[in-house]
FISE-199749 format. One line per 8 residues: for each residue x, z, y of C-alpha. Coordinates in Angstrom, 2 decimals. Layout:
BEGIN
X:Z:Y; ...
//
This chain:
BEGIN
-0.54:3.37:-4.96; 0.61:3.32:-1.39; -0.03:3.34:2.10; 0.20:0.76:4.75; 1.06:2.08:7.80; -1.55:-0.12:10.69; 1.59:-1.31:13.15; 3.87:-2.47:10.44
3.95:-3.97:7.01; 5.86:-1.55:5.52; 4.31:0.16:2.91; 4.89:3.53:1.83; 4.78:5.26:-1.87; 1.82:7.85:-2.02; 3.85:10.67:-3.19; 5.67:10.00:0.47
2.89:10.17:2.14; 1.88:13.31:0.97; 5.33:15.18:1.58; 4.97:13.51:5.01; 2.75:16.51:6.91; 5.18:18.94:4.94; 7.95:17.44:6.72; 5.82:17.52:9.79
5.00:21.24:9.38; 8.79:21.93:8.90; 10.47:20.02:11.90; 6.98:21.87:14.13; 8.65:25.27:13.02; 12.05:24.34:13.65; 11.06:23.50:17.08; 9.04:26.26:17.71
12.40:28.28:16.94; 14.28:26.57:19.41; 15.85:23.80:16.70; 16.57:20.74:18.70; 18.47:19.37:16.04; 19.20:19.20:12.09; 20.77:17.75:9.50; 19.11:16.51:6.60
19.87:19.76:4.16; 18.42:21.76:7.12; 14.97:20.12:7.19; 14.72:20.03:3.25; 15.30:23.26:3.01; 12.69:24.20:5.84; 10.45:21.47:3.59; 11.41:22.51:0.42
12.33:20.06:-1.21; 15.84:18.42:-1.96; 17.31:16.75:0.41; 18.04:13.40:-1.74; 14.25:13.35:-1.54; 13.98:13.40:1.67; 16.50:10.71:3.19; 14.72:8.33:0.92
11.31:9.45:1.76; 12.61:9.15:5.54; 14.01:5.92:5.08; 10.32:4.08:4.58; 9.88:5.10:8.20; 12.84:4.00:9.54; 16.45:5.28:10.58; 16.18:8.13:12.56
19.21:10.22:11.86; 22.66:10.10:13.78; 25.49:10.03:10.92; 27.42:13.67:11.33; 24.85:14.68:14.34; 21.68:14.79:11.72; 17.96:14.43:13.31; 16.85:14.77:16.95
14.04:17.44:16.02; 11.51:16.94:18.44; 11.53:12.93:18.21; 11.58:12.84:14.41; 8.53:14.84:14.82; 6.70:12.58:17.25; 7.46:9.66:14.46; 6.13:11.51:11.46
3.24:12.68:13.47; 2.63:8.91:14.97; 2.94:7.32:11.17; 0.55:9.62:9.41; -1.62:9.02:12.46; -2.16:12.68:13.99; -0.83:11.51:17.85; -4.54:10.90:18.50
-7.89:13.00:17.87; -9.86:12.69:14.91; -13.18:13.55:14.97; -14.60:15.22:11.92; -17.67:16.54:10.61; -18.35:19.19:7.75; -21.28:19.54:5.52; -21.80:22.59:3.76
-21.56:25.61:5.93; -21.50:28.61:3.17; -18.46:30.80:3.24; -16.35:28.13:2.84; -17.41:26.06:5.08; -17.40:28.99:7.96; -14.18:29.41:6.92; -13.31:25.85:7.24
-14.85:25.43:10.95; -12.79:28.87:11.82; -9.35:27.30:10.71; -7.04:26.79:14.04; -4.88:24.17:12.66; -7.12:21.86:12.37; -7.16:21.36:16.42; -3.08:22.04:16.26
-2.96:18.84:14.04; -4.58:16.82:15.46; -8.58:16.93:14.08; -11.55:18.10:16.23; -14.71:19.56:14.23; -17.43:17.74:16.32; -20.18:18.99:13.76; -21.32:21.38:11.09
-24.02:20.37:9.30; -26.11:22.18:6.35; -29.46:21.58:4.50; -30.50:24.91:4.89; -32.83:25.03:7.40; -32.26:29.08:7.77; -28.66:28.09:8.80; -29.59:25.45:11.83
-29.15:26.92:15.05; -26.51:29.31:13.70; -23.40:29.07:15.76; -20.13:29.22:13.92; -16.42:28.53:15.85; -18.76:27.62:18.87; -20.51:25.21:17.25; -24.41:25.25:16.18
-24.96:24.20:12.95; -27.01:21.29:12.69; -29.66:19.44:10.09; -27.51:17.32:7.21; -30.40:14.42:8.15; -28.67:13.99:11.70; -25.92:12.84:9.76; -25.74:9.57:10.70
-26.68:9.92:14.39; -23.04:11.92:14.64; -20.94:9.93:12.90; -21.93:7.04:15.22; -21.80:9.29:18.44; -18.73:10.93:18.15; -17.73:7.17:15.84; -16.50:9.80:12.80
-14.72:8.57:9.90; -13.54:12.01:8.09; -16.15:13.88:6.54; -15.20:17.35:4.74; -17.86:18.67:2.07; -17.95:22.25:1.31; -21.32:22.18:-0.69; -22.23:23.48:-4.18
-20.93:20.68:-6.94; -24.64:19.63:-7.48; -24.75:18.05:-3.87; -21.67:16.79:-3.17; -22.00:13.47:-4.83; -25.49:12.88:-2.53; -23.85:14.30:0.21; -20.61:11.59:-0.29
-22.88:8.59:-0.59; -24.90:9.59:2.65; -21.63:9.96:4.64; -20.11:6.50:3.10; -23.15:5.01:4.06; -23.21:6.22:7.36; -19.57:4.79:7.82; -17.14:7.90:6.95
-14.28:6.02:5.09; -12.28:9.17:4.37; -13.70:12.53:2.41; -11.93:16.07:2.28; -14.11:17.28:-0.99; -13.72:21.11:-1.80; -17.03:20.96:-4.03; -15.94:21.49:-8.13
-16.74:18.42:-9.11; -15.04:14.70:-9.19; -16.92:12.13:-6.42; -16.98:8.44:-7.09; -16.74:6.55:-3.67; -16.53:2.82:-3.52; -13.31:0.80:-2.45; -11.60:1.58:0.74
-13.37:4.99:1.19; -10.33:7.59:0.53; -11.51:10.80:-1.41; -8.83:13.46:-1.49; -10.14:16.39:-3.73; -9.26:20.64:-2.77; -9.80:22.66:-6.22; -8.73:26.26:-5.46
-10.28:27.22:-8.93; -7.39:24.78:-10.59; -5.08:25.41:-8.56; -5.22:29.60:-9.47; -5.41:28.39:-13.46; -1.68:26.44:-13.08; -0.87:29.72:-11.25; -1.93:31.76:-14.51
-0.85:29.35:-16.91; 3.36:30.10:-15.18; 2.30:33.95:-14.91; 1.41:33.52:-19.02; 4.85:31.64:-19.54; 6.73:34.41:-17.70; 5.07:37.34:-19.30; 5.88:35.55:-22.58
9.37:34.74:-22.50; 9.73:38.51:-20.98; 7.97:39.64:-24.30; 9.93:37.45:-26.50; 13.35:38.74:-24.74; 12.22:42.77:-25.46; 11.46:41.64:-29.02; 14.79:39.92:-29.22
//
């Protein structure tokens, strides 16, 4: 799968794509420190990854590095930022407003980087009129009215798994072509709507399936 960037016809592999913000994150920190240039070993490290990985993964985007000088920080940055399309202000709009979802509408970096909550919205009527990250929530049935106000086209859904399929269909047919889904379940979305899936559950089971590994090959080592 790839990704076709919307001023060229260059396409880029998926797995690039998704080191892209890392790289992103990386050169921000480097010139928050006062980094105005690195080499390539430099910024994979900062990434972590290798840095064989990242010339090539560079290389879709262009040539931006200066043979023994290494990258000019700050316009690398503006690059990255401009291909994975963060230079300009995405609206978005999050269903759900539990703990998650508070937590969600709390997080600074989503301003940083370029998205702007415009709307939390919850079935609950016991939640409307709450006001979380100065924001008051708002009735899931107004919906569709936002997303052609603020013209939205990511949708987050922090609901229980049971509505998160009802809630996806309502925001692709309302015109949201790209879902952040934190809900424990697998959405089906039709073609061209993007559904990018957030499992912290999983993600702590790899973490005690290594924790398992290492605790056994400790065990078999003592035994040996």
């Amino acid at each position: 799968m790839t990704a076709r960037t919307p001023d060229s016809a260059r396409d880029i592999p998926e797995a690039t794509v998704a080191r892209l913000p890392v790289y992103l994150r990386a050169l921000t920190g480097l010139a928050e420190g006062g980094t105005t240039t690195c080499s390539s070993e430099e910024l994979a490290a900062s990434a972590g990854v290798n840095s064989a990985k990242l010339r090539k993964d560079l290389s879709y985007l262009g040539s931006y590095g200066t043979r023994g000088v290494g990258y000019d920080v700050e316009y690398l940055r503006y690059q990255i930022a401009r291909e994975i399309g963060v230079t300009q202000d995405w609206p978005v709009v999050i269903v759900g407003i539990g703990n998650l979802g508070h937590a969600l509408a709390n997080y600074s970096g989503f301003r940083s980087r370029g998205f702007r909550v415009v709307a939390l919205l919850d079935a609950d009527p016991d939640r409307h009129t709450d006001v979380v990250a100065g924001l008051e929530v708002r009735s899931f049935e107004d919906l569709e009215t936002i997303v052609a106000e603020h013209d939205v086209s990511i949708g987050v859904i922090a609901t229980p798994a049971v509505a998160a399929q009802s809630v996806a269909d309502r925001m692709v047919a309302s015109g949201i072509t790209s879902i952040l889904n934190f809900a424990p379940t697998v959405l089906s979305a039709p073609e061209g709507v993007d559904v990018r899936k957030v499992d912290l559950s999983i993600e702590l089971q790899i973490l005690a399936y290594h924790e398992q590994r290492k605790a056994g090959a400790i065990e078999t080592e003592v035994l040996s």
